[in-house]
C-alpha positions as CSV (number, residue, x, y, z in Angstrom):
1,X,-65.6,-3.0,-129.3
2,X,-64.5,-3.5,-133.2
3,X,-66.2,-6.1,-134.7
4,X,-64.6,-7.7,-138.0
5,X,-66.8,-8.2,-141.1
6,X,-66.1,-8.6,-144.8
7,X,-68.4,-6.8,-147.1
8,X,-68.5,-6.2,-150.9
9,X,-67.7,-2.6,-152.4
10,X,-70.9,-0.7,-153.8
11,X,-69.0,-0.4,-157.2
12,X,-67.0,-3.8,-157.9
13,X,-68.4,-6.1,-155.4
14,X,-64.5,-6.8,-154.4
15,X,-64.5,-8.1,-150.8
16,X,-63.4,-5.8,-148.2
17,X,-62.2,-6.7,-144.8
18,X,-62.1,-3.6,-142.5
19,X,-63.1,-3.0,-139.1
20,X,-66.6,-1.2,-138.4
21,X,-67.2,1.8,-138.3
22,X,-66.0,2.1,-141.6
23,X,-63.8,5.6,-141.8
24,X,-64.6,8.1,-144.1
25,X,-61.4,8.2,-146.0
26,X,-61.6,4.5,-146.5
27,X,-61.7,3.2,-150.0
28,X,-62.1,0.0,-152.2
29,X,-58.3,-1.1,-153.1
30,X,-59.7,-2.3,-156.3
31,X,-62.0,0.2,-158.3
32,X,-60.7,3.6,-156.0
33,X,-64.6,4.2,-154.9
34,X,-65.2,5.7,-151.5
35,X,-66.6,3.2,-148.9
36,X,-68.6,4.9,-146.7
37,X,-70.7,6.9,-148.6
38,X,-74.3,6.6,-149.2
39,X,-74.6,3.9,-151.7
40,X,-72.4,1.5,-148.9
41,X,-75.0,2.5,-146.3
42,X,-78.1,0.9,-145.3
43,X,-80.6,3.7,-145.5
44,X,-79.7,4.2,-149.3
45,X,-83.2,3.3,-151.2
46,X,-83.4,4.7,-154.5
47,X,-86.7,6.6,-155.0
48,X,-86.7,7.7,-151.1
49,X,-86.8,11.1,-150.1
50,X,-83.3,12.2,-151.6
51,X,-82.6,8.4,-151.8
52,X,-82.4,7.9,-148.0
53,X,-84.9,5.8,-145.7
54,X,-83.2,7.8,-142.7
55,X,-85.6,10.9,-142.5
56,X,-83.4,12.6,-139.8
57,X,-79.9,12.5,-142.2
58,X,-78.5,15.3,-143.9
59,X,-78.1,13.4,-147.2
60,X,-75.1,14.5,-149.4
61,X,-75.5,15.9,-153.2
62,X,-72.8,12.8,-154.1
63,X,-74.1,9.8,-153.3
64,X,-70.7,8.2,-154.4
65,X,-68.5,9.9,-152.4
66,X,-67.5,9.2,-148.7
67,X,-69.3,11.7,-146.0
68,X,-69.8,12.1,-142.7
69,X,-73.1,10.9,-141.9
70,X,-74.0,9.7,-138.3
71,X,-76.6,7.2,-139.5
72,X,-74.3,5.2,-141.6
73,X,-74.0,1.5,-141.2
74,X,-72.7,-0.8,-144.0
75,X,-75.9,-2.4,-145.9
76,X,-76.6,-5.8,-145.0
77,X,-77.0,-6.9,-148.4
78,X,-73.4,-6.3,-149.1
79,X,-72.1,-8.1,-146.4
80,X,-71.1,-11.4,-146.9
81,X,-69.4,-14.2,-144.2
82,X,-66.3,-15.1,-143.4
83,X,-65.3,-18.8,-143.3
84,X,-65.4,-18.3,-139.5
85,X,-68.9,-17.6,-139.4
86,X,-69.7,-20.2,-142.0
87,X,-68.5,-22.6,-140.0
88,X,-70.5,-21.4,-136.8
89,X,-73.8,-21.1,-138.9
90,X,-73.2,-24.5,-140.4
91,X,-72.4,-25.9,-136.5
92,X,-75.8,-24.2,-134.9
93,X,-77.8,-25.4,-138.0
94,X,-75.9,-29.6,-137.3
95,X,-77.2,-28.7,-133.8
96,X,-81.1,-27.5,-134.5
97,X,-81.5,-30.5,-137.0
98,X,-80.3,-33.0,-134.3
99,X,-82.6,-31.1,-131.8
100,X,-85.3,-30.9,-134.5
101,X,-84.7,-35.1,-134.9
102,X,-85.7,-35.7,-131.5
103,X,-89.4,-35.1,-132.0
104,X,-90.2,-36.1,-135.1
């Protein structure tokens, strides 16, 4: 199943809106940077063993440039979300607060 998402590039921060999994050819239409690569993904901590938390991946020399790692999911930090799902958080949260009202 392809889930939509829109998340920011590694490099610019530009929004992208791209299907997941994120191909490895795929890159930011505004700087030219390589999306999924190991600064886009996840597992990427700097000061980790060769700067990935995933201790099974074979991490790339080039952090910046897209690869074809099997652990790669788009960090959470860069995603960001649509008006869709603002609208869906914002109706669930009206909903818990006029739950929430009830016993207090």
């Amino acid at each position: 199943m392809e889930r939509y998402y829109k998340c920011m590039c590694w490099y610019c921060g530009s929004p992208i809106l791209e299907t997941e999994p994120l191909g490895r050819s795929l890159q930011c239409k505004d700087c030219g940077k390589d999306l999924r690569c190991c600064k886009n993904c996840r597992f990427y901590v700097v000061g980790a063993r060769s700067d990935c938390a995933e201790p099974n991946a074979e991490v790339p020399s080039d952090k910046e440039r897209g690869n074809f790692c099997d652990w790669f999911q788009v960090n959470p930090k860069l995603k960001v979300k649509t008006e869709g799902e603002k609208a869906q958080g914002s109706a669930k949260e009206q909903a818990k607060s006029a739950f929430d009202a009830l016993f207090s």
